[in-house]
C-alpha positions in Angstrom: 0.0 0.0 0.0 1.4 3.2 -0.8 0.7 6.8 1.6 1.5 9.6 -0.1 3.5 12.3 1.2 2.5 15.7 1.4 3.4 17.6 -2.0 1.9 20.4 -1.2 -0.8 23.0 -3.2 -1.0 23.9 -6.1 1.5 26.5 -7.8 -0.4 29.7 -8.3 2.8 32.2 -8.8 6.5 32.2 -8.9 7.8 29.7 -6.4 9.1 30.7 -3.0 13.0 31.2 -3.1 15.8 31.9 -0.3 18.0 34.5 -0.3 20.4 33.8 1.9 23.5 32.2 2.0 23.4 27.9 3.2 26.0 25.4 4.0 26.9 22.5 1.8 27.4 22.2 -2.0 24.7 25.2 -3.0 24.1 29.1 -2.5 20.1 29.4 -3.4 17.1 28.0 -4.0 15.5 25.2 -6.7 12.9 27.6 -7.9 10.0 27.3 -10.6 8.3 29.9 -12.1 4.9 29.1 -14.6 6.1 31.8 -17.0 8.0 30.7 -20.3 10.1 33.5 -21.4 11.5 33.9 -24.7 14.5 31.8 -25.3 17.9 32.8 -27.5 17.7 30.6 -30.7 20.7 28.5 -30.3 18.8 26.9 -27.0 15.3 26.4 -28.7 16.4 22.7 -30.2 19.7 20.4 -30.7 22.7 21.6 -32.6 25.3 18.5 -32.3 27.6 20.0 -34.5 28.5 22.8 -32.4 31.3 22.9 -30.1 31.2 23.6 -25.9 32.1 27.3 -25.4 35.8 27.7 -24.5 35.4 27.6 -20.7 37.8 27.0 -18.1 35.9 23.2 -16.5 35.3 22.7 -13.0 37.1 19.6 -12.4 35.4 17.7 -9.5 36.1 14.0 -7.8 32.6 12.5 -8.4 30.6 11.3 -4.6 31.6 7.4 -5.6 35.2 8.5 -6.4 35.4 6.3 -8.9 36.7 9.0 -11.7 36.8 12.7 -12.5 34.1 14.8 -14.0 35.0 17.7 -15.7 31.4 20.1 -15.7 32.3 23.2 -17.8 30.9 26.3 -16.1 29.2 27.2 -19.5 28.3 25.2 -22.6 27.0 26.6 -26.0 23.4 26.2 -25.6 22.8 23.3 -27.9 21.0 20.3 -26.9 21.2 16.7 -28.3 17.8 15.0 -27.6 17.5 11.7 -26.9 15.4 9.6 -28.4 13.2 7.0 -25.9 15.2 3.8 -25.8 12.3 1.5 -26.5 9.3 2.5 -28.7 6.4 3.5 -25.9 4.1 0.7 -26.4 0.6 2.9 -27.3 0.8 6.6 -28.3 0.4 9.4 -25.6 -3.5 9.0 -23.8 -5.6 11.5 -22.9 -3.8 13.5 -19.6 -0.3 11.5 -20.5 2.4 14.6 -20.1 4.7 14.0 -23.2 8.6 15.2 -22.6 11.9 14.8 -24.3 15.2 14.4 -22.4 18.1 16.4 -23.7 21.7 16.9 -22.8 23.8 19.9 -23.6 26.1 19.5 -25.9 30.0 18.9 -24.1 28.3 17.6 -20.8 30.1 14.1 -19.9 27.0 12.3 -19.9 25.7 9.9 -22.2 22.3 11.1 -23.7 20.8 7.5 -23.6 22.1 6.1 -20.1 20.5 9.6 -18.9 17.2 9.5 -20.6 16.7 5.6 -19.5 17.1 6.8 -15.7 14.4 10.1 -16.7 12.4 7.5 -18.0 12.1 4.9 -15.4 11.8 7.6 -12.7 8.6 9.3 -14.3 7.6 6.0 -15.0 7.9 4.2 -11.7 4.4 3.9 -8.9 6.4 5.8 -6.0 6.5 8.7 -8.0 3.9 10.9 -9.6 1.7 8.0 -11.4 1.4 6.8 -7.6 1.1 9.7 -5.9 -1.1 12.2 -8.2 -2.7 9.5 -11.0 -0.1 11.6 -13.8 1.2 9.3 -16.5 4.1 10.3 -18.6 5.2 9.6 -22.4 8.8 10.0 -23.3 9.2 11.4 -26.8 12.0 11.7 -29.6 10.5 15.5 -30.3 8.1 17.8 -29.8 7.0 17.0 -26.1 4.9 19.8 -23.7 7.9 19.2 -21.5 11.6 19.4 -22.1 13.5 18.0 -19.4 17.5 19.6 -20.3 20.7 18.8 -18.4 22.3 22.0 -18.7 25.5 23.5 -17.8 25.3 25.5 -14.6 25.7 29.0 -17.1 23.1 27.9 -19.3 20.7 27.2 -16.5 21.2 29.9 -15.2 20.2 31.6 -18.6 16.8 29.1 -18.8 15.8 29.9 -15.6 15.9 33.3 -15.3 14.2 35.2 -13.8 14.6 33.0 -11.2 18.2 33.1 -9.4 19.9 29.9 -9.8 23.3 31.5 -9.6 25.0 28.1 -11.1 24.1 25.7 -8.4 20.5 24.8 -8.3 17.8 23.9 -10.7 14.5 24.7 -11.8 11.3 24.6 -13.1 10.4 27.6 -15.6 7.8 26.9 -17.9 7.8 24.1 -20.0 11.5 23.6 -18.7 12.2 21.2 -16.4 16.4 22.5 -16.2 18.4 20.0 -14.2 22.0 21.7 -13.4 24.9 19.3 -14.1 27.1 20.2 -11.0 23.9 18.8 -9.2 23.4 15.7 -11.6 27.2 14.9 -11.5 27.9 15.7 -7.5 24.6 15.5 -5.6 24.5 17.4 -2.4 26.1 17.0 1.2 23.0 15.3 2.2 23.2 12.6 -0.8 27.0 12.2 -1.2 26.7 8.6 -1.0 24.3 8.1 -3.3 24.0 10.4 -6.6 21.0 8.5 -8.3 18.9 9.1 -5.5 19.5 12.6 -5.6 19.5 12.1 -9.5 15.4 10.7 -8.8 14.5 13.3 -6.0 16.0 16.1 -8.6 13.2 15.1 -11.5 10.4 14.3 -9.2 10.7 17.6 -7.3 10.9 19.8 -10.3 8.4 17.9 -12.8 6.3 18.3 -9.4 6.3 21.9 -10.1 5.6 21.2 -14.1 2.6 19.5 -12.7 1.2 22.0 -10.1 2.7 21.4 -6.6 4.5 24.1 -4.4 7.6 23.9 -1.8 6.5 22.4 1.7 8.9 22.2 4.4 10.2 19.0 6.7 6.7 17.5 8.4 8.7 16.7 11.6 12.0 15.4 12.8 13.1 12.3 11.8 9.9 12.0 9.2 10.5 11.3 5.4 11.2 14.5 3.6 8.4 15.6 1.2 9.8 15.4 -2.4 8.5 19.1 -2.3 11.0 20.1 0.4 13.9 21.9 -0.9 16.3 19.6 0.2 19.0 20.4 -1.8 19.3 23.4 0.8 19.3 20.8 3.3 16.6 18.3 5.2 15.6 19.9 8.6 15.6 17.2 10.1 13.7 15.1 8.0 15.1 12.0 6.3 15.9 12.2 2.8 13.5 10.7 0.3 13.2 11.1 -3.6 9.7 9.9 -4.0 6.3 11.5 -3.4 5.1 8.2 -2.2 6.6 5.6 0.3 6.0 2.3 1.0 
């Protein structure tokens, strides 16, 4: 049986963000904001002919420290979209939220491996099909949502107006902008294990892409709510990447 945790209401504004200063890996807020501005050209669809901007990379140990991951602190804007691994076995339903999953070109990650984990996140019953009845369709174009794995520079650029200041992610329109430095590195709280952080990371901001607001810790020692901006830290709360648990 699953219980759901609470998510919170539903987004009505530009999300809540912090100001000030926190410990750990990150200086602000995951924010989302329901507003789509107007984005330059070279970041409205995949270019994988151009070439990473000439930036200086911040060479990081990775949480497992099996190897080193170079994140450059700004790429050129260009995304390569991956295509779903396995054809979706009916086409999108009435209320399924189709997305794409796209990587910026120069990131070290590989567009396929990446959109597989996307995938079986927005796919599995402890996330959002469990906990708010929302199906979701990976597709090869074209989707309402775009789910990008940007640079910390270019996220930056996508999420603004909202201050991500290279460290954080957001939600801002249909973007659903996932900073490398967080996919590669986690946070203080999730050092030991990246793909949780990696599944709390989507299902917080496609949360936002599907209505729900920032909550805060429910009470010492209690699950975190996958709306609690716990890449700021958990309160007190125990981490926990789902919106449902078991």
């Amino acid at each position: 049986m699953l219980t759901m945790l609470l998510v919170g209401a539903v987004v009505v504004g530009i999300g809540e963000y912090r100001q000030q200063s926190v410990t750990g890996s990150t200086s602000r807020q995951e924010a989302s904001t329901p507003q789509v501005g107007e984005m330059p050209e070279n970041m409205r669809r995949p270019s994988p002919s151009a070439r990473p901007a000439e930036t200086e990379p911040a060479a990081r140990p990775p949480v497992d420290g099996t190897q080193m991951i170079d994140i450059a602190e700004a790429g050129p804007g260009d995304f390569i979209v991956s295509a779903p691994s396995a054809p979706p076995e009916h086409d999108p339903g009435i209320g399924e939220l189709t997305y794409t999953v796209e990587i910026e070109v120069g990131l070290p990650f590989d567009p396929a491996a990446t959109a597989d984990a996307v995938d079986g996140i927005l796919d599995d019953v402890r996330g959002w099909p469990g906990a708010a009845e929302r199906e979701f369709h990976p597709v090869a174009d074209a989707g309402e949502l775009r789910i990008l794995v940007a640079t910390p520079g270019t996220t930056d650029q996508l999420c603004s107006p909202l201050e991500t200041n290279g460290e954080v992610s957001c939600r801002n329109g249909e973007l659903v902008v996932l900073n490398a430095r967080r996919w590669a590195f986690g946070t203080e709280d999730y050092q030991d294990t990246v793909p949780e952080y990696r599944t709390y990371l989507v299902n917080h901001e496609v949360g936002h892409a599907i209505g729900y607001a920032h909550v805060q810790c429910s009470g010492p020692g209690e699950p975190a709510p996958v709306m609690q901006q716990q890449t700021y830290g958990l309160d007190g709360c125990r981490r926990n990447a789902w919106p449902t648990v078991a």
